[in-house]
SEKOL-333484 format. One record per atom (N, C-alpha, C, O): x, y, z; residue in one letter. Coordinates in steps of 0.02 Angstrom, whole numbers, plus 50000, padded with zeros to 5 digits. Layout:
XYZA/...
//
This chain:
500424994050000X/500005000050000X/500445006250000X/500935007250036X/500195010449952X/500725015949935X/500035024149952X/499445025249938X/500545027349983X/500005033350005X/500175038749926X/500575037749880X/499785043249932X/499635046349895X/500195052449903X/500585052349951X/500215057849850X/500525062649888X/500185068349871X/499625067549846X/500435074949879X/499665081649856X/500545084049817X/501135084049835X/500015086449741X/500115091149702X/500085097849713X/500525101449690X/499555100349752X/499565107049741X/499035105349805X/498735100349823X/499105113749834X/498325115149889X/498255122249859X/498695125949837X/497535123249863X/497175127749801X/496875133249846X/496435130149877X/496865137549859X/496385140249894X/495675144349876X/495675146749819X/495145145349912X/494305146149896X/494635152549860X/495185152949888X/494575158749805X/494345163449811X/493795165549794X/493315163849761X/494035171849841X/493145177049839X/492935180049767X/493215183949728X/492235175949764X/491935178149684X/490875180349725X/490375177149710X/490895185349766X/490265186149795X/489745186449761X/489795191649727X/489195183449748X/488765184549700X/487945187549747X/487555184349782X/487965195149726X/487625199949743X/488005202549838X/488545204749856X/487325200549877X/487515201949966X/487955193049973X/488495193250003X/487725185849947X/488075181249960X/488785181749933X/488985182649875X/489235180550016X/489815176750005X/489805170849971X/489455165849979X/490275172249928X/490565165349909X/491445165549874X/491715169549835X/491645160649901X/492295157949880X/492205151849863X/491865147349888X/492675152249796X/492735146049724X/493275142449752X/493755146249746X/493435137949775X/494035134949763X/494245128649696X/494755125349690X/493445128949643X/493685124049581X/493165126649537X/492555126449546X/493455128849495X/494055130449480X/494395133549492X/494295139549485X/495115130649522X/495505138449524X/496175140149462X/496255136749411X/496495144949477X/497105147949416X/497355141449387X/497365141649326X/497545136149413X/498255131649410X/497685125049419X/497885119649440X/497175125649406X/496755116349404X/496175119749389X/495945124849414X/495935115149330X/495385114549305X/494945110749331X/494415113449345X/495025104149345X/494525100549374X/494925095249392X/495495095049369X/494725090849431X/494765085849481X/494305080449442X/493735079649462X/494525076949389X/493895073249344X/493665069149388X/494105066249420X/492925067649405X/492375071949358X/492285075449406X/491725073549423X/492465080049448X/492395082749502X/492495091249450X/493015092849421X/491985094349451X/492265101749397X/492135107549440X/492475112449427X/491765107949484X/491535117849526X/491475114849586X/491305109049598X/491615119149622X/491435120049710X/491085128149695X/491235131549646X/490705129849738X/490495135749753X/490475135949848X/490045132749877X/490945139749886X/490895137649947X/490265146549985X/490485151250017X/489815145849971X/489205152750003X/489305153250095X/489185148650134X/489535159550113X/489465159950174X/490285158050208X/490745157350168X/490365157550263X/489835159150307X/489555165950330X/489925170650342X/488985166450334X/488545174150362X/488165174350386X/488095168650409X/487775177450403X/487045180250445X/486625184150413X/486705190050400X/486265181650403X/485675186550365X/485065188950410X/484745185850453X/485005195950383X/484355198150444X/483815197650414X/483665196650355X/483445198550473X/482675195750484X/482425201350399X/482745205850373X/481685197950376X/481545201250318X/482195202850264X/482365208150237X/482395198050261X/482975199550184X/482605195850132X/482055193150137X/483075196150072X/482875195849997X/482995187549986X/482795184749935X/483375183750047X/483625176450017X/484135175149975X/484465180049958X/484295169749953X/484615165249906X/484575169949830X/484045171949806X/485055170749808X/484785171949731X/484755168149677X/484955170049622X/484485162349688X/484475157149624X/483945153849615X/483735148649641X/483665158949560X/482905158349555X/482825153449503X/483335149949498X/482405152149467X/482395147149429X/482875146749375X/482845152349351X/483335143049339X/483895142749291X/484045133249266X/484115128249301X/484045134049212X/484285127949184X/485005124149191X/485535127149183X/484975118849204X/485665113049184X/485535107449140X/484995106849109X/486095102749135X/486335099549064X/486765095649075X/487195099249101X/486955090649074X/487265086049060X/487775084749117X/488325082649101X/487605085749190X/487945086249273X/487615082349308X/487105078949301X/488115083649360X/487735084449429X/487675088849483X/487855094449464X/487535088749533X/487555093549586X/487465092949669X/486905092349695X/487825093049690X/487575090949765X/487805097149790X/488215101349774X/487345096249838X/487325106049907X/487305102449949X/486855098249956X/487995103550005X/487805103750073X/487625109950094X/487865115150072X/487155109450140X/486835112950182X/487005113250248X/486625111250293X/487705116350260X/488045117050332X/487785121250390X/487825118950448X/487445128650375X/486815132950390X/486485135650381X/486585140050339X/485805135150415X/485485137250381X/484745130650340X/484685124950363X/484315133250285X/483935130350237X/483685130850184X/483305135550179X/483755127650140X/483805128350070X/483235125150046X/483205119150060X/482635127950005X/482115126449969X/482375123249882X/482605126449836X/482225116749885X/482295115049823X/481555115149771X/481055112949799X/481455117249709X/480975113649677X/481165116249594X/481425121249571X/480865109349562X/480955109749477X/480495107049440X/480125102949468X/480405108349381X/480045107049343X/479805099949331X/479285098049304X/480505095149371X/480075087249352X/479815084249407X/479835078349424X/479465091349443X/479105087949501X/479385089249565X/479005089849613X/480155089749573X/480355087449647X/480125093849683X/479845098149648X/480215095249765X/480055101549800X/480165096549843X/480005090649841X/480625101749905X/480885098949949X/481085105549996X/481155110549961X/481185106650061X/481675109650124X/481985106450139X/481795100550144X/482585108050156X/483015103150171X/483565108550231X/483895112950204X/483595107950291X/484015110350351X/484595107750334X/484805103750293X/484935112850401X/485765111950420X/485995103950420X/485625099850448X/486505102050393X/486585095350391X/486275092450335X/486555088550296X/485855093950331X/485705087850246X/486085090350169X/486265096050157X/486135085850133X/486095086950069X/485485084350011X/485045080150016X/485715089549944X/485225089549885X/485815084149835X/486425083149835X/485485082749814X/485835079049753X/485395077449705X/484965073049711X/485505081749645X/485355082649582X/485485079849524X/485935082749493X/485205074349493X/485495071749400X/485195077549371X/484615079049384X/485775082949309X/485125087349282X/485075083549227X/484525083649198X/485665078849199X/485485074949157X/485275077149078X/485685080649048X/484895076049057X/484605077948987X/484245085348976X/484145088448924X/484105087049044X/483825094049052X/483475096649082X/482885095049076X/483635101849130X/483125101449214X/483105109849223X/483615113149218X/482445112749237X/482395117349281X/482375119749347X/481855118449378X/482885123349380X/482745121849455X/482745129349495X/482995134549474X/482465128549545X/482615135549587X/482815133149651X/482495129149684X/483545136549672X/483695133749752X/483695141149789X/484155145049776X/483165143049837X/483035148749850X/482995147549933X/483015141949957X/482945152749966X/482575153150049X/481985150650043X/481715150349988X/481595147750117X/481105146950125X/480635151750173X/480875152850229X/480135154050161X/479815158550184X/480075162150272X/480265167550293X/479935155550299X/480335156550364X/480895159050381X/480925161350438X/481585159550330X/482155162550325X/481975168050306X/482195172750339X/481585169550257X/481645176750235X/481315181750272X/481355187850263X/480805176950340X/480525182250399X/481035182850445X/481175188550465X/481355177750466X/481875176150528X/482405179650518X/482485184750552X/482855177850473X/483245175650445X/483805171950491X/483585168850540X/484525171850481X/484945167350510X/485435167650479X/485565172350442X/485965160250492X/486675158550477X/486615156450409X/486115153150395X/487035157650362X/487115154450295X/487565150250298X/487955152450339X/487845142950269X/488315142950251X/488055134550176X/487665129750178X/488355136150143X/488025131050102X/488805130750046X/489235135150043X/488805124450008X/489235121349976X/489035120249913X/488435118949918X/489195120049855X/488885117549795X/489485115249736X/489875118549701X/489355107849744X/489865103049680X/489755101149639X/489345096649643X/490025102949568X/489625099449522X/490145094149515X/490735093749529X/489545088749477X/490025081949462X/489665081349382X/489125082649354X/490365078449365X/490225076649302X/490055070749286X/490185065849321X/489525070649197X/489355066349167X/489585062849145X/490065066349129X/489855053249106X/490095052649048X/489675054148995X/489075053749006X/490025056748903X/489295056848855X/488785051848854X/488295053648821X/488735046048880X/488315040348871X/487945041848912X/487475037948910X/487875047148967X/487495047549048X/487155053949028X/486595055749046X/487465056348998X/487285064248977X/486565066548986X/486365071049023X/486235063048950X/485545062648941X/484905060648951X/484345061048927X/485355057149015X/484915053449053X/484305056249083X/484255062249093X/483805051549099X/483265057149134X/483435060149211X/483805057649252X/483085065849216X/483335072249274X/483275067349351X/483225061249340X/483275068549391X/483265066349452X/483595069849514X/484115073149511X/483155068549579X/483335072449624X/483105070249693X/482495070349701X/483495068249745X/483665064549821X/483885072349845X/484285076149818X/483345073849925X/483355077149967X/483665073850030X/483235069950051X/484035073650058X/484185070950106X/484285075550183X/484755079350198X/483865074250212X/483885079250288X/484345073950330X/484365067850323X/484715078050375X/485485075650435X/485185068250435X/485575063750418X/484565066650451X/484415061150502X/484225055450442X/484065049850460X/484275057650352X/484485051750328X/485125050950315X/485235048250261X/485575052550345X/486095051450303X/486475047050363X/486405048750422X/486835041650345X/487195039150406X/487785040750421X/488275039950386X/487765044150495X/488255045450547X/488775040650571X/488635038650628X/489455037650540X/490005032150555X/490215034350610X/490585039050595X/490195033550677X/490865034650724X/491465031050718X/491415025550746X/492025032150690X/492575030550678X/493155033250721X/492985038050756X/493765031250727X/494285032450772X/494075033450840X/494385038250862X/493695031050880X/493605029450927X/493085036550944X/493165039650997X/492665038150902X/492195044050896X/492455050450874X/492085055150859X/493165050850872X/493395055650839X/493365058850792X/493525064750789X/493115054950739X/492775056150674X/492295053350656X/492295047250654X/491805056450641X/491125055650610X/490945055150505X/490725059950474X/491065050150482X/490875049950424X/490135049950423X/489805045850454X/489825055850377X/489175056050359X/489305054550290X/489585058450251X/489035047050274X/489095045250212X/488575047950171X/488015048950194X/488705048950121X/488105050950065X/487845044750012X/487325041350011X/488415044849971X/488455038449927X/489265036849928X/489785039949939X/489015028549906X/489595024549923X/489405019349989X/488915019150026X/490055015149983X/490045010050028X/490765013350080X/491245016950068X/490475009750144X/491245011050197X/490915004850249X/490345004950274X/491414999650257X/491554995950293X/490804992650324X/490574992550381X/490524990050255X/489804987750270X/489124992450258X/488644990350225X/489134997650281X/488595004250273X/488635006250184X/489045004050144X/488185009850174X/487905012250101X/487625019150111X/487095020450139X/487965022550090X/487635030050073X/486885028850047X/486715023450023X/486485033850053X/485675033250039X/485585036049968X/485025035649945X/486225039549918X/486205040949843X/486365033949798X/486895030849807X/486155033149776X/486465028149712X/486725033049657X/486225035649632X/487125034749637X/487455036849607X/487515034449526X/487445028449514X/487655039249470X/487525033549401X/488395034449401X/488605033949343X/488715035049430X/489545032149419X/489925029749466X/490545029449462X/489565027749517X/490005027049563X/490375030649604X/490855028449636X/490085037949606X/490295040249636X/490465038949738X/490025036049769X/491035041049773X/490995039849842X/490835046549876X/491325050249864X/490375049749912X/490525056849928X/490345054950022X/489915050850038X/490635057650056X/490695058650127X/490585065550155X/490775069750115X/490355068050207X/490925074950257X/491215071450306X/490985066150328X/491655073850322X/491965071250389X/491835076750435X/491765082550415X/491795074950497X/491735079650571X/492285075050602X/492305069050615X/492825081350611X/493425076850636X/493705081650701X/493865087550691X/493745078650766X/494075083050819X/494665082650804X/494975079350763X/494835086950847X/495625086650854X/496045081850862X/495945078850915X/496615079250822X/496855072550841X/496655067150827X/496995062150839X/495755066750784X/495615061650741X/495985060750689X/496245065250656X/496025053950679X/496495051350576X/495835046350562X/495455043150598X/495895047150503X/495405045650446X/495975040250395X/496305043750356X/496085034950390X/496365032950340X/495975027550291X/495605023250314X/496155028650206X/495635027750164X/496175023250121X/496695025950105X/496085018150106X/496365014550055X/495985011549986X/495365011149990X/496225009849939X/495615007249896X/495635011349835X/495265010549786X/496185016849844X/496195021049790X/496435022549716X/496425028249694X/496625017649683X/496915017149624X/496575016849597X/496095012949601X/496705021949547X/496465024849494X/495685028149506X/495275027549461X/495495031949572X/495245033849579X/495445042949582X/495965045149606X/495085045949562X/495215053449573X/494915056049653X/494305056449660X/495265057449698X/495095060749759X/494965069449757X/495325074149740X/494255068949784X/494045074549809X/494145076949874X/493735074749915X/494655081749901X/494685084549991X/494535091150001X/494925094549967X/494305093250019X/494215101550038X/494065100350104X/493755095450124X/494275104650135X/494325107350198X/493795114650199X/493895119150158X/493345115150239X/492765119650234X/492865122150314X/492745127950332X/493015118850341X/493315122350409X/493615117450476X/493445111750493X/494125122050503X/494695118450543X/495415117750500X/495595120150446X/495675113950540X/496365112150499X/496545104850502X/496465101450553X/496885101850422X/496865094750443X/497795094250395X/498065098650361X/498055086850414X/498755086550381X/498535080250335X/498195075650359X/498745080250265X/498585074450214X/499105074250197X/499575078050208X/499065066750147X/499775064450118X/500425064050154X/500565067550203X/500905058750121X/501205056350159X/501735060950182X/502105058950228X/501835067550153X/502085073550193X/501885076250234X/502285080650251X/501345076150271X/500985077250309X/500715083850299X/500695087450349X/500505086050242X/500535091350212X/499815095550241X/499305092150237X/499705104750277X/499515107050321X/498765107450263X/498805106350203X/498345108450286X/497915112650244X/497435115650271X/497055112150304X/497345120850267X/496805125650320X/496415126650286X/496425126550224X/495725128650344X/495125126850299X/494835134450239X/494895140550247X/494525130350182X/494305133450114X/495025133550075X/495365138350057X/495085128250072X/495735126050047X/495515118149987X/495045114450002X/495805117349943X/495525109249912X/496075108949898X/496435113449877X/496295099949914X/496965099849877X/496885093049812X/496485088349810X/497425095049766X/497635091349734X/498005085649743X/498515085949776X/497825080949720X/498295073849737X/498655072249659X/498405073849605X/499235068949668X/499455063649615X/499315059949618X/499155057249672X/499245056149538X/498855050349542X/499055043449568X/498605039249577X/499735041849580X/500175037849589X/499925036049677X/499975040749716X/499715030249699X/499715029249753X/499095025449759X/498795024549706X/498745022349829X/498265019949842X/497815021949905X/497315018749923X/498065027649936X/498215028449999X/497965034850020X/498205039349986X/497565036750067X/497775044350103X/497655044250159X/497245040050178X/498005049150211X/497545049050299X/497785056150277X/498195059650246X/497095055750326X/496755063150348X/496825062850421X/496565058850459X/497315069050439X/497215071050531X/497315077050552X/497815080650547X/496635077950585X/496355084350611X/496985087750648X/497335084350686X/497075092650638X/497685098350698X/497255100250739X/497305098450798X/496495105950707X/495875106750736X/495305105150720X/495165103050664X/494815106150778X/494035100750748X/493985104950676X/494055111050671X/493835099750611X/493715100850559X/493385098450533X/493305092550546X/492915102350466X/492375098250436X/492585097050359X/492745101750323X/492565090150337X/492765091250259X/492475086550219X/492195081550241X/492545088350151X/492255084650118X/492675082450075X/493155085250048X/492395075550070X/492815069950036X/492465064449996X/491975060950009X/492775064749958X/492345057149898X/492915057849843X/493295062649834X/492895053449818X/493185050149763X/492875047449689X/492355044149695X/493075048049635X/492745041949590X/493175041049533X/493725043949536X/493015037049471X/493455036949427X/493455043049379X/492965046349364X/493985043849362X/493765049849290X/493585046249251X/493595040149250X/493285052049194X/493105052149129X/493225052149087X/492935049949038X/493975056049095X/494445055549036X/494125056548957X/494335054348904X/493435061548975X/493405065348901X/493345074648897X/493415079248937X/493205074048837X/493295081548826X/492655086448878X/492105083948887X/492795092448903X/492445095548950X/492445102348922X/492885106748928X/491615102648875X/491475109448864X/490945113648920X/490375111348912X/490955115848943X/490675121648994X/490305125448950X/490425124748891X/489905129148966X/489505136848931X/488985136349005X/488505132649013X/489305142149057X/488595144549098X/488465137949150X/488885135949191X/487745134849139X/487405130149162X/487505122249129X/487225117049146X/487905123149087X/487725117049041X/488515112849032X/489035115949021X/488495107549038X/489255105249032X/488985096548965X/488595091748969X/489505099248913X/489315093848882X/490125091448844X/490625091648880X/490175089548778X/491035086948764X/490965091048728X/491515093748720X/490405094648684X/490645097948604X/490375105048616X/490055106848665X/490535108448568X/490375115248579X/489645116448508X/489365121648492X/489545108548480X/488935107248451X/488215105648500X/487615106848490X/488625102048564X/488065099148611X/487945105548655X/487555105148702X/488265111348641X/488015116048697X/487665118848652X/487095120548670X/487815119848599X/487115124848541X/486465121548546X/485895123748536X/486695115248567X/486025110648535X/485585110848614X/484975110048618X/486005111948668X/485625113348747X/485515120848743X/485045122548778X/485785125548713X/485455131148716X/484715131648691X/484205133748719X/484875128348614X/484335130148562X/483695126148625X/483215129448647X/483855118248644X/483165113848680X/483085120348727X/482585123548710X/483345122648769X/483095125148843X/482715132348812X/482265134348848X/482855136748745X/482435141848741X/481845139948692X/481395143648670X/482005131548676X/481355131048644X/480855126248678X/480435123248644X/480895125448749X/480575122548790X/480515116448805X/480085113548838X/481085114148775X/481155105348779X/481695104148849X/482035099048851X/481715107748889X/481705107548948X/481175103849006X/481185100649058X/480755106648960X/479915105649006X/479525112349016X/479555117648984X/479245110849056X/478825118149094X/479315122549110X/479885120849126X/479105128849104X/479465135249170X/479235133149224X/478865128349230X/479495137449279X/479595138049338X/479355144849347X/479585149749319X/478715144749404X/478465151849406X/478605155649447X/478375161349445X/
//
C-alpha cells in the first residue's frame, strides 16, 4: 500500500455573487478540474437579517451534470420542473441528476426570509460521461437524520456518508458512476485513513478547521482543496483542529469538457444544441 502525495493546495477565492459570500476553490488559476469533480461554490459563512431578499437562484437551467449542496447553515428550498420540491436544514444534502435537462430554483424558504439566520452552504458539480449525459433528470433530498453518521477512530471522526460503501454501510444516493462522497466531522487528533484508491480521482476540501494529508503530512487550512497525484493507493486525513471536510472520490472520465454557463457537455455542438432545447422548451415547463 502506497500513500498518495498532494500536488498542489488551492485556495477558495472570493467571487461574491450579489450580498452572498462566496469563495470558488474549483476552479481555480492552476486546476481545472479534479475529473469528474469540475466547481465547488463555497456561500457563506454569514448572517442574514430578519426580512431579507434570500438566496439568489431563482429558477435557471442545467445539462449534462450533477450537483450536490451541502447545507452546513441554515435552509435551502429545492423545487423543479420534474416535480421534485423539497426543504432541506443544516446538515442535509440535495443531490441533483440534471441529466438531459432540468429546471430548478434553490432559494430561501419563507421562514428564512422572515427570521432570517446563519448561511453557510456548499455546491459541487460532478460530472457526466457522454453516454449518461442525457439521462433522465433526478433528484434525492436528504435531511441530517437520513444520512448515516459512522463513528470512527474511537468517535473522533464522524463519516456522514452520502453515497458509496464504507466498511459495510451504504450512502442513501445511488449514484450513476460510482461516485463515493462523505463529510467528515473530525476533532482534534482524529485520523481518517482511506485505502482502495487506484485509479480513483480524490476529492478533499477542507471547509473548516485544519487537517495534515499525504504522506508529507502536508498542512491545509480550511477553504482550501487539495490536489493529489495520481500515483498511490492511499491517504490519511488528521485533524490539527476540529474540522469539517469533504471527501469522495470516483473514477475519471477522461473526456473532453465543454462548459458554457449552466450546461457542461464534450462539444461546443452539444452546447448549441442545449441552448437552442432550453429556449425552445424542451426543457419542460417554466418555473413560476
Amino acid at each position: 500500500m502506497t500513500e498518495k502525495t498532494v500536488q498542489r493546495i488551492h485556495p477558495a477565492t472570493r467571487d461574491d455573487i450579489g450580498e452572498l459570500i462566496t469563495r470558488r476553490p474549483l476552479p481555480a488559476p492552476r486546476l481545472e478540474q479534479i475529473d469528474p469533480f469540475l466547481f465547488l461554490n463555497h456561500h457563506g459563512p454569514q448572517t442574514y437579517p430578519p426580512h431579507n431578499s434570500g438566496l439568489p437562484f431563482g429558477p435557471h437551467p442545467h445539462r449534462g451534470f450533477e450537483t450536490v449542496t451541502f447545507i452546513l447553515e441554515g435552509m435551502l428550498a429545492h423545487r423543479d420542473n420534474a416535480g421534485h420540491e423539497s426543504i432541506i436544514d443544516a446538515g442535509g444534502v440535495q443531490w441533483m441528476t440534471a441529466g438531459r435537462g432540468i429546471v430548478h430554483a434553490e432559494v430561501s424558504p419563507r421562514a428564512f426570509l422572515d427570521a432570517g439566520g446563519p448561511v453557510e452552504i456548499l455546491q459541487l458539480w460532478v460530472n457526466l460521461p457522454a453516454s449518461l449525459k442525457m439521462s433522465e433528470p433526478a433528484y434525492t433530498g436528504l435531511q441530517r437524520a437520513d444520512i448515516p453518521a459512522l463513528p470512527l477512530d474511537a468517535g473522533k471522526v464522524t463519516m456522514n456518508l452520502i453515497a458509496g460503501q464504507w466498511e459495510g454501510s451504504c450512502g442513501p444516493v445511488h449514484t450513476l458512476t460510482g461516485v463515493f462522497m462523505s463529510t467528515l466531522q473530525m476533532e482534534a487528533g482524529g485520523c481518517l485513513r482511506v485505502s482502495g484508491l487506484t485509479g480513483r480521482s480524490v476529492f478533499l476540501y477542507v471547509a473548516r478547521g485544519m487537517v495534515r494529508v499525504g504522506r508529507q503530512g502536508a498542512m491545509v487550512t480550511q477553504m482550501h482543496l487539495v490536489e493529489f497525484n495520481d500515483a498511490g493507493d492511499a491517504i490519511e486525513i488528521r485533524a490539527e483542529r476540529d474540522a469539517l471536510v469533504v471527501f469522495g472520490h470516483a473514477a475519471p472520465i477522461r473526456e473532453p469538457v465543454v462548459a458554457h454557463g449552466p450546461f457542461v457537455m464534450t462539444t461546443r455542438e452539444e452546447i448549441a444544441q442545449a441552448i437552442e432545447d432550453y429556449q425552445a422548451g424542451r426543457f419542460g415547463s417554466a418555473l413560476g
